[in-house]
C-alpha positions in Angstrom: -5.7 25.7 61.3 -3.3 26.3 58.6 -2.0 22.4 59.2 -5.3 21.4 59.0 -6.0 22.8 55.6 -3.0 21.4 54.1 -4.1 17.8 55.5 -7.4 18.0 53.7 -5.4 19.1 50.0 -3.3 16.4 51.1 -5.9 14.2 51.4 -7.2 15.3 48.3 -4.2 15.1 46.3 -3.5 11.5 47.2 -7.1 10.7 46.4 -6.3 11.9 42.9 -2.7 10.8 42.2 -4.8 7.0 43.1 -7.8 7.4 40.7 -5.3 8.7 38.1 -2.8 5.0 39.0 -5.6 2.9 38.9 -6.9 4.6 35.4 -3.7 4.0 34.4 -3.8 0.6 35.8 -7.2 -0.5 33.9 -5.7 0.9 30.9 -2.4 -1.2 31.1 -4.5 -4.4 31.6 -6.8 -3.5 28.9 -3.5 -3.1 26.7 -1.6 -6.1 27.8 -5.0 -7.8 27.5 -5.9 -6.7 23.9 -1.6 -7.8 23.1 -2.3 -10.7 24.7 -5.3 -12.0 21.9 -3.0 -10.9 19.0 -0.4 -13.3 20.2 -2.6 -15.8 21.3 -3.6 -16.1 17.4 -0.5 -15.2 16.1 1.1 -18.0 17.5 -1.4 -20.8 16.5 -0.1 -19.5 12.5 2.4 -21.3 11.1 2.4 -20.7 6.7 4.9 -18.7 5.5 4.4 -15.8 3.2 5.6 -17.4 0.0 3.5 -20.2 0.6 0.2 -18.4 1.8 0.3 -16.5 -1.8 0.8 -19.5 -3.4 -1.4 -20.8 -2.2 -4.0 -17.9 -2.5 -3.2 -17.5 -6.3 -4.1 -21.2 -6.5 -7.5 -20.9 -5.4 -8.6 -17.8 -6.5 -8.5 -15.7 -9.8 -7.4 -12.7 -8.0 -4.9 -12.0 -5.6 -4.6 -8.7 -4.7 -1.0 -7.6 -2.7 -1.7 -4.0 -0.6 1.6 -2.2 -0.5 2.6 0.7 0.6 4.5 3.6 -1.8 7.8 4.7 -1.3 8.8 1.8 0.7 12.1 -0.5 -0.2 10.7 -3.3 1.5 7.1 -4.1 -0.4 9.0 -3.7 -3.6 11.4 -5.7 -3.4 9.4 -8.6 -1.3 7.0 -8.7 -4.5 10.5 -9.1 -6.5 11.6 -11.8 -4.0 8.1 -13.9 -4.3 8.2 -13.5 -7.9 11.9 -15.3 -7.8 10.7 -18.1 -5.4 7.8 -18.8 -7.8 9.8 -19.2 -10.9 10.6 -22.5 -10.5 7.1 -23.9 -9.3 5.4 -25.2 -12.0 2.2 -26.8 -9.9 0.8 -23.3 -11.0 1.1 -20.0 -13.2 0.9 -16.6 -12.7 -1.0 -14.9 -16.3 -0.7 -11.4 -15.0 0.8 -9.2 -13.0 -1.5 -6.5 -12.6 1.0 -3.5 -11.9 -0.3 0.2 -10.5 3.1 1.9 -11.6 2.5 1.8 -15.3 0.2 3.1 -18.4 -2.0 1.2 -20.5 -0.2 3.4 -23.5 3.1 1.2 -23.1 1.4 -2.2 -23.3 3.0 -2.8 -26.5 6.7 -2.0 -25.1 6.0 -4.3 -21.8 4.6 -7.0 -24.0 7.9 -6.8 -25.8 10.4 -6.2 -22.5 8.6 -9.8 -21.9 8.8 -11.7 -25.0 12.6 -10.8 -25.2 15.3 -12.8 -24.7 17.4 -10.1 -23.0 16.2 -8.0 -20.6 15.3 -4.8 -22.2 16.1 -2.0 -19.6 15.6 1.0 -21.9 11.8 -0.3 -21.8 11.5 -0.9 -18.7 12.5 2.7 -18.1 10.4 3.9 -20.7 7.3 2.3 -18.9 8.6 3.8 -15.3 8.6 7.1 -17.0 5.0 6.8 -17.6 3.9 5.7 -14.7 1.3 8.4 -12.9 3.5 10.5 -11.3 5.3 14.1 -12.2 8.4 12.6 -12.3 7.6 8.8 -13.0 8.0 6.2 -10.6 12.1 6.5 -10.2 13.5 3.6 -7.6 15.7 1.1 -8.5 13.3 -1.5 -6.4 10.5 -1.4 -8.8 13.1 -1.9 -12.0 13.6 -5.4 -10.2 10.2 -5.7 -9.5 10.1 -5.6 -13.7 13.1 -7.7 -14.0 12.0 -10.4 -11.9 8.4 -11.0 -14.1 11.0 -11.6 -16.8 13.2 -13.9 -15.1 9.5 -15.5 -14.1 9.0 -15.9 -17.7 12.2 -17.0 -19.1 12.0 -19.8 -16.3 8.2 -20.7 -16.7 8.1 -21.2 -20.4 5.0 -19.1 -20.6 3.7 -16.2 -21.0 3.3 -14.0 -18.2 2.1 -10.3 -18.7 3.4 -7.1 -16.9 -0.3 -5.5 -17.5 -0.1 -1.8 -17.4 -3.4 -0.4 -15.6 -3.6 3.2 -15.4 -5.2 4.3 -18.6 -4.3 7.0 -21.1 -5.7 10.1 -20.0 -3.4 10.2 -16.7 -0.4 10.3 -18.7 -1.8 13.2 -21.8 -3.4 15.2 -18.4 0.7 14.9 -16.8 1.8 16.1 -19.8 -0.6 19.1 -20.6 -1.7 16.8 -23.8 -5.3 17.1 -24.9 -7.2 13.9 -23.2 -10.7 12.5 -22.7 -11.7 11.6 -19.5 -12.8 7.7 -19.9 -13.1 5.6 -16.4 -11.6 6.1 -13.2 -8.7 5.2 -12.7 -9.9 2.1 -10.6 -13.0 1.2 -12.8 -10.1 0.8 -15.5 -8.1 -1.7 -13.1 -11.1 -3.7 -12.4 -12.4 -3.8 -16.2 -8.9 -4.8 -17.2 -8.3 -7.6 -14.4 -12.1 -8.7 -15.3 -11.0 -9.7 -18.5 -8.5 -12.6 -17.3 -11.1 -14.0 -14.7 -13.7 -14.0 -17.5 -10.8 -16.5 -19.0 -10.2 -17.9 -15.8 -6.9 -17.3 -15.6 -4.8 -15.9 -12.6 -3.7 -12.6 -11.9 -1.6 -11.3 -8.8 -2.8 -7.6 -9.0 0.3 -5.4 -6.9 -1.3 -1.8 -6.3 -1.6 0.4 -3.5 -3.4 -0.7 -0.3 -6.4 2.6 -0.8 -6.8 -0.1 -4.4 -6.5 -3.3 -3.2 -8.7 -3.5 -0.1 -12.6 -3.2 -0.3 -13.4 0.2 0.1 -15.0 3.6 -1.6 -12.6 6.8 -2.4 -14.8 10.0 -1.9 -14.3 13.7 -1.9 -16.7 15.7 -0.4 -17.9 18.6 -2.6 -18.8 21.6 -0.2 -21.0 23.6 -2.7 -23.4 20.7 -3.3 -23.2 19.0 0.0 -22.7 15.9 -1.5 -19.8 13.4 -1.4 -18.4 12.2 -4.9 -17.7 8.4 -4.1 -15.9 5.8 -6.8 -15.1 2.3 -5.5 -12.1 1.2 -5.5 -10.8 -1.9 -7.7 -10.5 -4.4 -5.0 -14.3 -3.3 -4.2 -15.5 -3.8 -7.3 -13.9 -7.1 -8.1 -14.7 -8.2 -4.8 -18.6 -7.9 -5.7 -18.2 -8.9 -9.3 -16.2 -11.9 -8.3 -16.5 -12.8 -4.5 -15.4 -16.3 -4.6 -12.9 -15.6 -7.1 -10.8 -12.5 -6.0 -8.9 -12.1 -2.4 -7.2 -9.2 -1.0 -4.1 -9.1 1.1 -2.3 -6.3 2.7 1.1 -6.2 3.5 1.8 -5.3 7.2 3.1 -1.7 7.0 2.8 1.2 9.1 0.9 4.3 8.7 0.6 6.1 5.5 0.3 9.9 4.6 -0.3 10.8 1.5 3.7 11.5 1.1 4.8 8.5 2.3 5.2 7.0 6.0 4.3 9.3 8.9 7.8 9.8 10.7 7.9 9.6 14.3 10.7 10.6 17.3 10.1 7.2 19.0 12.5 4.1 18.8 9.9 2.8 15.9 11.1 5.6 13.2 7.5 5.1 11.8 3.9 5.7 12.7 2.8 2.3 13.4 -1.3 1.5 12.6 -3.4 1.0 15.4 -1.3 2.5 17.4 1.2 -0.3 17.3 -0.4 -3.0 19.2 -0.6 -5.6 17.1 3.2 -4.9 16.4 3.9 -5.5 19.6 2.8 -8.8 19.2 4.6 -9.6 16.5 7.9 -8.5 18.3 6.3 -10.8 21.1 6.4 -13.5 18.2 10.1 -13.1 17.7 9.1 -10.8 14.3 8.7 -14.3 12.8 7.0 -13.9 9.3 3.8 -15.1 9.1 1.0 -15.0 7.3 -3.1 -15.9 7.7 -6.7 -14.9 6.8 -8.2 -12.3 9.2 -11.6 -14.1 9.3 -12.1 -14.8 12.7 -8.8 -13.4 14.3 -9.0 -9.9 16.3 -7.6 -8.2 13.4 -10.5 -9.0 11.9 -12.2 -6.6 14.2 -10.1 -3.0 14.7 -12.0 -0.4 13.9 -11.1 1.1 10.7 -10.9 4.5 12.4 -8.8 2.8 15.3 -6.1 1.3 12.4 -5.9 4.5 10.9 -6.1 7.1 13.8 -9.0 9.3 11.9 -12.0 10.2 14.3 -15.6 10.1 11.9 -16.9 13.9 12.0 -20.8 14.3 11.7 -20.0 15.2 8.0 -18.7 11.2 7.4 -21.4 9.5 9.5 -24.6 11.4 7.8 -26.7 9.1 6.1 -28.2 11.9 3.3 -25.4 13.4 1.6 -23.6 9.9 -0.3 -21.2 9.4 2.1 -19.4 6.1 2.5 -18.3 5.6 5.8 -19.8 4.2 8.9 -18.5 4.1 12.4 -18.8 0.5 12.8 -17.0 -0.6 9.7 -13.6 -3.1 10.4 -10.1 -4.1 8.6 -12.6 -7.4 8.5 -14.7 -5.3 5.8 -11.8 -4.7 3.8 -9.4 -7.3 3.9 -8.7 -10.8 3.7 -5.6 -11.7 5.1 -2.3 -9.9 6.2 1.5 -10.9 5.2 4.1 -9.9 8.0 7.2 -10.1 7.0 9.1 -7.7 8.7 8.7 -5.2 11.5 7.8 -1.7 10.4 11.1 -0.2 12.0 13.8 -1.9 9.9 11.5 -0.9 6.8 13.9 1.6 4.2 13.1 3.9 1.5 13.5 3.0 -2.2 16.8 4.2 -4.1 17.1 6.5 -7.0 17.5 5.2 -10.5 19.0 7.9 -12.0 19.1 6.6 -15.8 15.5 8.2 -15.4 16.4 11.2 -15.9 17.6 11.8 -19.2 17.6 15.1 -20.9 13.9 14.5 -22.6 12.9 13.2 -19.4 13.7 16.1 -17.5 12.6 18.3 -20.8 9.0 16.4 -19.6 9.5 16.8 -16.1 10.1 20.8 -16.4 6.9 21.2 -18.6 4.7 19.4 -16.0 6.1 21.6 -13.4 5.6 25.0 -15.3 9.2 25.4 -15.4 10.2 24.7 -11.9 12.2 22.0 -12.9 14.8 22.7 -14.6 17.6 20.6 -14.6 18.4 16.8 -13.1 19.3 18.9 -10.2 16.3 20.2 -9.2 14.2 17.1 -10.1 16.1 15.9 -6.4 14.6 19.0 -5.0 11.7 18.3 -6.2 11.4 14.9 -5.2 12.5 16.1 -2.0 9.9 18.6 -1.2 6.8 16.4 -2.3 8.2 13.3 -0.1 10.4 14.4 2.8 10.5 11.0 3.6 12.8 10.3 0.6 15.0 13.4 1.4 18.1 11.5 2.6 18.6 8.9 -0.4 17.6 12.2 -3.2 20.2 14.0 -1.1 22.8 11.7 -2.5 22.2 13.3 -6.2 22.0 16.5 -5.0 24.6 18.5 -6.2 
């Protein structure tokens, strides 16, 4: 009897291990399946990043380049197109439209461009300001800087570094008196408005969340209402739909420290949980780049690219909210630059001539004293952005 009841679990265990294999099964299909249309397209591209952006900037007012902060590689591939355009003279860049900058040192970036040397002490000056406690300190974006100069110097024109983030950031960072004008991408758009008005070109190099069509929103609890700005690449995208383009370059997936570290052989979380990597490793990692119109990238779920699941809260149609279920990278973007895969990208390096003594004198005030010394601006660094932790350790004495 006993024999006979271990048959039947026996029975019923094997009938489970074999709907568990073929779940797995339909699952590995519908992965190699969904890999398999990635390369299909991938393949079929064959323009090269340089040239794509070229040729973007040619055609349109705006083009918009999505990075992502605090990594090595989107700065210093910005540097590196800048370089390769110099020479190429079939077109002309008016502005760069940077993020990592105020509006208060216009003056000083219009003068670091006009010079006939590079002026590092303004550069540094304008790196200071930008809109974070302790500025924006990595040697990448100081070439970023230098390479708009060397883009000048070889172009015979003009090219401004314009500044976008507008005063109040900088007075509110430094417990200044300020007056609260636009938002912070209201300000970008108005600014970059100006040169299409003019019809000029502009290569605006921001943040991805600024770039790419979309609504930031905060959800205010006590009125049950979401607070909702657009973001610059939305609103230039409706002023000027046939005149401004937005690109993001391939990256992986972004906290709000920096990339999302991981235990697997990629080092970083990879979006949509890495399959269209995949196919770009199936490509041989060869750059590429192409508009999403038609291409399955067109067509992940935001949601799915970003691993976020819409709570009822997101999808209610009453209380201002911005998101919907069904909306794709296809809503938000234009094309995609790969360049590199996700796990050989690097963090930035320090530039420590930052940190002078008034420097760190502004640094300590903004943190209420915590910061004290040069010493403990690397501790600071280090506990906002972990992921920087191993090059700040290098200062760390």
């Amino acid at each position: 009897m006993q024999k006979r009841t271990d048959y039947k679990t026996t029975i019923k265990m094997n009938r489970k291990t074999i709907i568990i294999t073929l779940l797995a099964l339909v699952a590995i299909m519908g992965w190699a399946q969904t890999i398999n249309s990635y390369l299909s397209f991938i393949q079929k591209q064959s323009v090269r990043p340089f040239d794509y952006i070229t040729q973007k900037i040619k055609d349109y007012n705006v083009v918009a380049l999505g990075e992502d902060h605090w990594i090595k590689d989107h700065m210093l591939f910005l540097a590196d197109y800048l370089n390769h355009a110099a020479n190429d003279t079939t077109f002309h860049i008016d502005a760069l439209a940077w993020e990592s900058g105020n509006s208060i040192d216009q003056k000083e970036a219009d003068t670091l461009m006009m010079s006939k040397t590079f002026r590092e002490d303004l550069a540094l000056q304008i790196l200071r300001d930008a809109p974070d406690t302790y500025g924006w300190p990595y040697k990448e974006a100081m070439e970023d800087i230098k390479a708009l100069w060397h883009y000048n110097r070889a172009q015979g024109k003009f090219s401004r570094l314009l500044l976008l983030d507008p005063p109040y950031m900088l007075q509110f960072l430094d417990g200044d008196k300020y007056e609260y004008t636009l938002s912070r991408d209201q300000s970008t758009a108005n600014k970059i408005a100006g040169y299409v008005g003019q019809n000029k070109k502009v290569l605006y190099y921001a943040g991805s969340s600024h770039t790419q069509r979309q609504f930031h929103c905060a959800y205010n609890a006590k009125s049950g209402m979401y607070h909702v700005q657009a973001t610059a690449g939305k609103i230039l995208s409706v002023l000027y739909p046939n005149r401004f383009f937005s690109i993001k370059l391939w990256g992986g997936l972004m906290g709000s420290n920096g990339y999302i570290p991981v235990t697997d052989e990629f080092r970083w979380e990879r979006c949509s949980d890495g399959l269209a990597d995949d196919a770009f490793r199936l490509n041989g990692d060869h750059p590429v780049a192409f508009d999403i119109v038609g291409s399955p990238f067109a067509s992940i779920k935001v949601s799915d690219f970003f691993h976020f699941i819409y709570t009822e809260q997101m999808l209610s149609k009453t209380n201002g909210s911005p998101y919907y279920e069904a909306e794709t990278m296809g809503d938000r973007i234009d094309g995609i630059v790969f360049f590199r895969p996700v796990s050989e990208f690097s963090t930035p390096h320090m530039e420590p001539k930052l940190f002078d003594d008034s420097f760190v004198k502004r640094i300590s005030k903004r943190t209420k004293g915590e910061v004290k010394t040069r010493n403990d601006v690397y501790q600071y660094i280090k506990k906002g952005h972990p992921t920087l932790a191993e090059e700040v350790e290098k200062y760390i004495k």
